[in-house]
mmCIF file as gemmi writes it, N, C-alpha and C atoms, coordinates in Angstrom:
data_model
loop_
_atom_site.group_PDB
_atom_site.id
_atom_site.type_symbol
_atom_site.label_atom_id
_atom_site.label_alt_id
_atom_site.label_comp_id
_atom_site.label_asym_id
_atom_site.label_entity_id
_atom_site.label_seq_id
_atom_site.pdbx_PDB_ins_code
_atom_site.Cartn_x
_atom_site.Cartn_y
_atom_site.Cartn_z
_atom_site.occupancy
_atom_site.B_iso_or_equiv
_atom_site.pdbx_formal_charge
_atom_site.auth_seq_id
_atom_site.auth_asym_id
_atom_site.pdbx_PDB_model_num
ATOM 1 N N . UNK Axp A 1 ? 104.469 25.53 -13.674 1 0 ? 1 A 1
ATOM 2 C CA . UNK Axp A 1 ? 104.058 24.466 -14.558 1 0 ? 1 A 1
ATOM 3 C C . UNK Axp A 1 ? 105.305 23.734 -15.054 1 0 ? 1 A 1
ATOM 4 N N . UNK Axp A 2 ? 105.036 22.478 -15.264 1 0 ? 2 A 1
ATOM 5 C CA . UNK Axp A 2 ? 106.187 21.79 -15.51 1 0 ? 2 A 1
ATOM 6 C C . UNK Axp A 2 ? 105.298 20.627 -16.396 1 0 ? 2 A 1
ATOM 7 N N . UNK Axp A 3 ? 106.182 19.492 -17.271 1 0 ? 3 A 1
ATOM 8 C CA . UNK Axp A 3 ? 106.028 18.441 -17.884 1 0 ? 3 A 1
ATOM 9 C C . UNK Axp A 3 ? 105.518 17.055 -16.788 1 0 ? 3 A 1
ATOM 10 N N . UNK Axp A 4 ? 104.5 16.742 -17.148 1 0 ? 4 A 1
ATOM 11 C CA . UNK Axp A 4 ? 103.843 15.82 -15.963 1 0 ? 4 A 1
ATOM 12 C C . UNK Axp A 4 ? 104.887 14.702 -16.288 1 0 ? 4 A 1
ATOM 13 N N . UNK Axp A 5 ? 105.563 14.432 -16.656 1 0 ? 5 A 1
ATOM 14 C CA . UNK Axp A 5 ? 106.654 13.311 -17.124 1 0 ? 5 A 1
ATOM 15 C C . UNK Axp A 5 ? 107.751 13.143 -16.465 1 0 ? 5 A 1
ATOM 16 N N . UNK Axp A 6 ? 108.122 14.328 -15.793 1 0 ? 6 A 1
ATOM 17 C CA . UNK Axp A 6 ? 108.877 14.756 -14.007 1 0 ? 6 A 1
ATOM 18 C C . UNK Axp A 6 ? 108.478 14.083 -13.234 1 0 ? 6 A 1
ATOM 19 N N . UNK Axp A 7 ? 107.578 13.631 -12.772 1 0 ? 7 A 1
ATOM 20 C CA . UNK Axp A 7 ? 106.312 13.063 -11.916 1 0 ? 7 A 1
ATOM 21 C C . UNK Axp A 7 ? 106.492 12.206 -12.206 1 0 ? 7 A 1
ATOM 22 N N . UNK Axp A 8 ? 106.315 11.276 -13.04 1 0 ? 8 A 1
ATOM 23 C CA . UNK Axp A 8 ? 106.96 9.696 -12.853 1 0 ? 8 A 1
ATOM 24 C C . UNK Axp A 8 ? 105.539 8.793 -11.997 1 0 ? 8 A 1
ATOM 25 N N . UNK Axp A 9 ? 106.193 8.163 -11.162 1 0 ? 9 A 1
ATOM 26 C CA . UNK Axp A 9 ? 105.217 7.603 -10.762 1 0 ? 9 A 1
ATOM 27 C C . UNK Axp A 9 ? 105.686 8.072 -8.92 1 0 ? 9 A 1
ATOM 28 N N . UNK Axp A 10 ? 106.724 8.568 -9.211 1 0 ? 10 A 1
ATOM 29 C CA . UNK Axp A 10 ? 107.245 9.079 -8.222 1 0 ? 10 A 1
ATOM 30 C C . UNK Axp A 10 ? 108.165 8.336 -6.892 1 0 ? 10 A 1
ATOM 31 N N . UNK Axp A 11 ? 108.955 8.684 -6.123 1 0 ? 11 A 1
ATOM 32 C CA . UNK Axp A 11 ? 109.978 7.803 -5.835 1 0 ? 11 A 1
ATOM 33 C C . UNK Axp A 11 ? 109.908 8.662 -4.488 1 0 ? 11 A 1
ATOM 34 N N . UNK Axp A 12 ? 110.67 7.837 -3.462 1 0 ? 12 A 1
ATOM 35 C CA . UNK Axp A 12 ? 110.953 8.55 -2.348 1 0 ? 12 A 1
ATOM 36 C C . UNK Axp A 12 ? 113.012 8.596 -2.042 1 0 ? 12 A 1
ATOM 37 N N . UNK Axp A 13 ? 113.136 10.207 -1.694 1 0 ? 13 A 1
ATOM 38 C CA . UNK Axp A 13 ? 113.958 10.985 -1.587 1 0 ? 13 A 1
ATOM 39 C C . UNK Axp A 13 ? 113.987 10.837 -0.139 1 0 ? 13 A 1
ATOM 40 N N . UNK Axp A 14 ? 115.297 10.705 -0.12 1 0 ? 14 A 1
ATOM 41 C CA . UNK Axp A 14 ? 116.266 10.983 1.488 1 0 ? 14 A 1
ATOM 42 C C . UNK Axp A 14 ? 116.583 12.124 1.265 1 0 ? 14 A 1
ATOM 43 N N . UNK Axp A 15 ? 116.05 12.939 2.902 1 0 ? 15 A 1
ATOM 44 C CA . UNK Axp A 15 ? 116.723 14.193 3.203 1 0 ? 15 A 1
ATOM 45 C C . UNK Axp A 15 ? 116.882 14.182 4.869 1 0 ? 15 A 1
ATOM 46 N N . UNK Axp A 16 ? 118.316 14.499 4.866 1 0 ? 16 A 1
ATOM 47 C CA . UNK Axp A 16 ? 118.62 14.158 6.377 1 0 ? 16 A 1
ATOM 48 C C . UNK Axp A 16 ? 118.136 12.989 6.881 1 0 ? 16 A 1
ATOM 49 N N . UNK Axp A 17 ? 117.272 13.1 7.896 1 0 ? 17 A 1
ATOM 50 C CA . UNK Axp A 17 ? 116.433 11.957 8.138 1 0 ? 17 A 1
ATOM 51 C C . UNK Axp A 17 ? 115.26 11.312 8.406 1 0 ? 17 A 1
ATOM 52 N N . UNK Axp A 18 ? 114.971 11.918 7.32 1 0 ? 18 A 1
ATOM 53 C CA . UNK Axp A 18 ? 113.169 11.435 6.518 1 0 ? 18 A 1
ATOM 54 C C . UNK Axp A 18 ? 113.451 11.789 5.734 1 0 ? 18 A 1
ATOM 55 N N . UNK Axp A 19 ? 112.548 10.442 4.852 1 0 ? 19 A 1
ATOM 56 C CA . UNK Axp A 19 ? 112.06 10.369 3.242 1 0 ? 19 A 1
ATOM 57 C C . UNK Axp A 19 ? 110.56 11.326 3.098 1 0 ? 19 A 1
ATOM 58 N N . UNK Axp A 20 ? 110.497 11.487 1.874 1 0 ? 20 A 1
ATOM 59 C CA . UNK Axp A 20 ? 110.133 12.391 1.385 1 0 ? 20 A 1
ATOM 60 C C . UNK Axp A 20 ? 109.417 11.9 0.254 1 0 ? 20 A 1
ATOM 61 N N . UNK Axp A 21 ? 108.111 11.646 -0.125 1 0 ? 21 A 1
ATOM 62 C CA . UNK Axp A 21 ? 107.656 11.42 -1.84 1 0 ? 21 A 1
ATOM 63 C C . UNK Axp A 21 ? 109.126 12.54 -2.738 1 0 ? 21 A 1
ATOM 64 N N . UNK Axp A 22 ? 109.107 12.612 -4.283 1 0 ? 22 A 1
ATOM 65 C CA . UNK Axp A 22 ? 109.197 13.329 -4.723 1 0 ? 22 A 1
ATOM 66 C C . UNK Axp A 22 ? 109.456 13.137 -6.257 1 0 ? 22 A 1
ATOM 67 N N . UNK Axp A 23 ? 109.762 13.814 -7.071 1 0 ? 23 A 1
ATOM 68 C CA . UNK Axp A 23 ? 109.682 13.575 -8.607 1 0 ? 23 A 1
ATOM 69 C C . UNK Axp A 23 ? 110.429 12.491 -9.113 1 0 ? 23 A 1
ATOM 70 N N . UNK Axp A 24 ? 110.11 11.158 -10.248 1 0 ? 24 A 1
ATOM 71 C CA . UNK Axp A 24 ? 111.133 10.155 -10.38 1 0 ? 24 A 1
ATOM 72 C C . UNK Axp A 24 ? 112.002 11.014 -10.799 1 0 ? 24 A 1
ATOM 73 N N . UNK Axp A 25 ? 112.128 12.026 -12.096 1 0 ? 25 A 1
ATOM 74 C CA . UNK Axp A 25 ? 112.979 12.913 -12.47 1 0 ? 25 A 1
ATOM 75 C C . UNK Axp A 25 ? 113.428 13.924 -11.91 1 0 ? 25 A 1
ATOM 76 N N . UNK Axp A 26 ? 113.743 14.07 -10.719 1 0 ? 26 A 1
ATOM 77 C CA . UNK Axp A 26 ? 114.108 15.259 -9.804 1 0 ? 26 A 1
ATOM 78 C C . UNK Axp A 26 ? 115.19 16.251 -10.765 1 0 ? 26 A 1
ATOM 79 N N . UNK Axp A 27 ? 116.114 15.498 -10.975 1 0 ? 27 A 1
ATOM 80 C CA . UNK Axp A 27 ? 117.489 16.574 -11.793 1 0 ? 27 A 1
ATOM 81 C C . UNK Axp A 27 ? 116.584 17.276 -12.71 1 0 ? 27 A 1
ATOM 82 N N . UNK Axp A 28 ? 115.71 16.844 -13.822 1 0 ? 28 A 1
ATOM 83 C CA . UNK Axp A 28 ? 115.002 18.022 -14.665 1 0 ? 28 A 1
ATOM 84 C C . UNK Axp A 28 ? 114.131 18.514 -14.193 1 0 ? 28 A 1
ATOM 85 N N . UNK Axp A 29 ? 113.465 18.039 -12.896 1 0 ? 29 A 1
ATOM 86 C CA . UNK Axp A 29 ? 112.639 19.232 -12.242 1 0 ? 29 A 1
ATOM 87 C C . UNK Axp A 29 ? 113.446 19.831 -11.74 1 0 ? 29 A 1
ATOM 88 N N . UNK Axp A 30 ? 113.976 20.147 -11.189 1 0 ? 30 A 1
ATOM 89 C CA . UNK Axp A 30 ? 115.066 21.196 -10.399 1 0 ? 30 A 1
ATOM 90 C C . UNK Axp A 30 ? 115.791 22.186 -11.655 1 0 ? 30 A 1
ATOM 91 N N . UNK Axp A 31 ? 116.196 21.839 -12.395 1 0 ? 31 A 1
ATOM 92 C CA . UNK Axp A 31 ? 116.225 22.67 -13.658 1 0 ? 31 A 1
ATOM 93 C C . UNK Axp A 31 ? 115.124 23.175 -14.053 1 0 ? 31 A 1
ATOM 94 N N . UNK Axp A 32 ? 113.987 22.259 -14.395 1 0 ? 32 A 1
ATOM 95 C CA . UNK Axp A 32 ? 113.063 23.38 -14.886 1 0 ? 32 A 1
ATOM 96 C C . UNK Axp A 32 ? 112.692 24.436 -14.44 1 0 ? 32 A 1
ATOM 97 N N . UNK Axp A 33 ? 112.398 24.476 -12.975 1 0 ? 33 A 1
ATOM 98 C CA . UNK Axp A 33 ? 112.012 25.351 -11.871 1 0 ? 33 A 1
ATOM 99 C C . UNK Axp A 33 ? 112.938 26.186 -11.602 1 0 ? 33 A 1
ATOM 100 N N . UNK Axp A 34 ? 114.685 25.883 -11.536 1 0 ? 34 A 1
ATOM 101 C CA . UNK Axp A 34 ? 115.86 27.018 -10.983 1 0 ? 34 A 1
ATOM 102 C C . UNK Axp A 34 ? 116.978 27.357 -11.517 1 0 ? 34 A 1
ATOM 103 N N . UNK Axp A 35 ? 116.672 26.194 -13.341 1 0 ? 35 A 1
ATOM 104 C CA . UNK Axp A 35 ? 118.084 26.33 -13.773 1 0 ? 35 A 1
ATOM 105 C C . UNK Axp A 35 ? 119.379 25.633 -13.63 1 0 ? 35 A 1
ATOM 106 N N . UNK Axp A 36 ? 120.608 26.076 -13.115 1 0 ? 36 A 1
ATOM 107 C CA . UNK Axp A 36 ? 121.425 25.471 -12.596 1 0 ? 36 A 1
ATOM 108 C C . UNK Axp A 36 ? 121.495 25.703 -11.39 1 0 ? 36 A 1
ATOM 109 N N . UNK Axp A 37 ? 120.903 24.609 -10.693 1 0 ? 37 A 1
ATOM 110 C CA . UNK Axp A 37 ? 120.374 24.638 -8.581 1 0 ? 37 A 1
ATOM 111 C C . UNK Axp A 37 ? 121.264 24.036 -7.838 1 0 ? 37 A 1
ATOM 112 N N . UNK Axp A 38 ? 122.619 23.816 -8.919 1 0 ? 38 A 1
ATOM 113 C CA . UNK Axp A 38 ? 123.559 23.701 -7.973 1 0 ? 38 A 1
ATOM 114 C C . UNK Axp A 38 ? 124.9 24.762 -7.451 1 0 ? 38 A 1
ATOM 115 N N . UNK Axp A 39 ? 124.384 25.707 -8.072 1 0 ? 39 A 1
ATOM 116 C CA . UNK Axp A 39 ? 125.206 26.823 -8 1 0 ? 39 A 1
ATOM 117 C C . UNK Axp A 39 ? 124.385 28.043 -7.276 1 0 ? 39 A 1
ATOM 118 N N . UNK Axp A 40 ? 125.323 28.711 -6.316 1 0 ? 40 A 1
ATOM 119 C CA . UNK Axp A 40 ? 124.562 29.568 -5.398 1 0 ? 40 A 1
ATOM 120 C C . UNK Axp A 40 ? 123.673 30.693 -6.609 1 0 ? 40 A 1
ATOM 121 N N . UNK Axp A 41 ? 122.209 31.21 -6.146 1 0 ? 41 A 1
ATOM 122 C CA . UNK Axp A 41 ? 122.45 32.325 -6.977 1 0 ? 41 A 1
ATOM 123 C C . UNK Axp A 41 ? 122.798 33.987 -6.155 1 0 ? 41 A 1
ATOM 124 N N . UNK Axp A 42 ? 123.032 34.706 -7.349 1 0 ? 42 A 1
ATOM 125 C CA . UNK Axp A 42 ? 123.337 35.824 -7.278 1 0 ? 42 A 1
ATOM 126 C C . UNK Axp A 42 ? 122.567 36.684 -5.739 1 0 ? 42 A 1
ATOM 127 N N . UNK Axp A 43 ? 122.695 37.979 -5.36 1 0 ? 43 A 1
ATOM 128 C CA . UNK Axp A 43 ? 122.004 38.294 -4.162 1 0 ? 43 A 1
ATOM 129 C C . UNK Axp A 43 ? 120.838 39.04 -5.347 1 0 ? 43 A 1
ATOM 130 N N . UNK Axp A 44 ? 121.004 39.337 -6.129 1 0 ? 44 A 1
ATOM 131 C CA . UNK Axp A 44 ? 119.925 40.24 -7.342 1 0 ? 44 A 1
ATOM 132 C C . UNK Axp A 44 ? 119.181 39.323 -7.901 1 0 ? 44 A 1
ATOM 133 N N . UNK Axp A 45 ? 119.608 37.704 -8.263 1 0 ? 45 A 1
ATOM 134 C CA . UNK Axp A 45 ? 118.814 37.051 -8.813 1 0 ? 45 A 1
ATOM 135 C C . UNK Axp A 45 ? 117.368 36.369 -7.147 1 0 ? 45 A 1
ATOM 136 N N . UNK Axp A 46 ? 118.316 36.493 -6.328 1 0 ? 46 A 1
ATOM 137 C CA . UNK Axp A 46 ? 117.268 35.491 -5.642 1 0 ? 46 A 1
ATOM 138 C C . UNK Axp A 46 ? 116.047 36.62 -4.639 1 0 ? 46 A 1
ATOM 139 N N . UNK Axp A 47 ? 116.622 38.175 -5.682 1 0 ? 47 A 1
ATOM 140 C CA . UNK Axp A 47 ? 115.111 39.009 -4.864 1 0 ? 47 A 1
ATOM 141 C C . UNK Axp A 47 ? 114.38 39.459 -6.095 1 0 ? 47 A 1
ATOM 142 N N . UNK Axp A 48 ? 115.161 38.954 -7.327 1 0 ? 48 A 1
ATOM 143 C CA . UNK Axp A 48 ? 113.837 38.568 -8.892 1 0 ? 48 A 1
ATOM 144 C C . UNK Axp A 48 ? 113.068 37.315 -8.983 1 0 ? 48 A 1
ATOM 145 N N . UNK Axp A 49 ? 113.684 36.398 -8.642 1 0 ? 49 A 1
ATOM 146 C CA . UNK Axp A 49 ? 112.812 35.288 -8.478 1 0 ? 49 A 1
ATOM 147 C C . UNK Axp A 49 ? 111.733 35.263 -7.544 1 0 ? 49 A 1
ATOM 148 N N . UNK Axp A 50 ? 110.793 34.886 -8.048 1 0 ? 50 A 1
ATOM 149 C CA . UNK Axp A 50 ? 109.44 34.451 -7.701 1 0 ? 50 A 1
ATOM 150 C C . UNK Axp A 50 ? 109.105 32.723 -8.194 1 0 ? 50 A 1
ATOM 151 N N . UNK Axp A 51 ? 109.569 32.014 -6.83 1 0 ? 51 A 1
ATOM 152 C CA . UNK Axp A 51 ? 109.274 30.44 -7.498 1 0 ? 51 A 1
ATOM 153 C C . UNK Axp A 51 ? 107.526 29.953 -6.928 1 0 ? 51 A 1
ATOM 154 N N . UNK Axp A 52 ? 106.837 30.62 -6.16 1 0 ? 52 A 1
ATOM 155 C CA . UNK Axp A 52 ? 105.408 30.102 -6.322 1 0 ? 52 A 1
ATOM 156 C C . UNK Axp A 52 ? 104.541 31.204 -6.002 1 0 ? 52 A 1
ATOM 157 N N . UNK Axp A 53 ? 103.011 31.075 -6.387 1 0 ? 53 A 1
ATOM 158 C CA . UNK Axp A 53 ? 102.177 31.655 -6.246 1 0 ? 53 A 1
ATOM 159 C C . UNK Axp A 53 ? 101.271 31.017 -6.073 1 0 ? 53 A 1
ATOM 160 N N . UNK Axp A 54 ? 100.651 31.539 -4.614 1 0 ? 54 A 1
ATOM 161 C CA . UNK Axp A 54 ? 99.351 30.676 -4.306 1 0 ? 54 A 1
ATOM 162 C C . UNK Axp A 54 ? 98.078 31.318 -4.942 1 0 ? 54 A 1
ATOM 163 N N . UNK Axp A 55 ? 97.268 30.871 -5.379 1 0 ? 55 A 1
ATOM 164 C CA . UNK Axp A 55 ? 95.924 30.871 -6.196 1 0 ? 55 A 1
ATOM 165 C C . UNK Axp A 55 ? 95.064 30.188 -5.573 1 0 ? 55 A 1
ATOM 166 N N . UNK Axp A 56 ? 93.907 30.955 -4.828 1 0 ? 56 A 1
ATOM 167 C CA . UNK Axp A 56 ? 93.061 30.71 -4.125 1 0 ? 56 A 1
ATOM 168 C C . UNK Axp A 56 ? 91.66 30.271 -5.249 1 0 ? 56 A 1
């Protein structure tokens, strides 16, 4: 869950080579969701993390 205000109206993101929809606010979604996501994490943090769960 995150702030629908991330979402924006939404913008398209270059990656490699295709665009991509994705959040107008990407930098605070990426924080909200990982923190600081520009720094590798730990080998202990990334087998505690759990970033989704599907719900049928």
């Amino acid at each position: 869950m995150f702030p629908k205000k991330y979402l924006g109206i939404g913008k398209k993101q270059i990656f490699a080579d295709f665009q991509a929809n994705g959040p107008d606010d990407f930098d605070a979604y990426l924080k909200h969701m990982y923190g600081d996501y520009m720094q590798f994490p730990s080998s202990e943090e990334i087998k505690e993390k759990k970033h989704f769960e599907i719900i049928n």
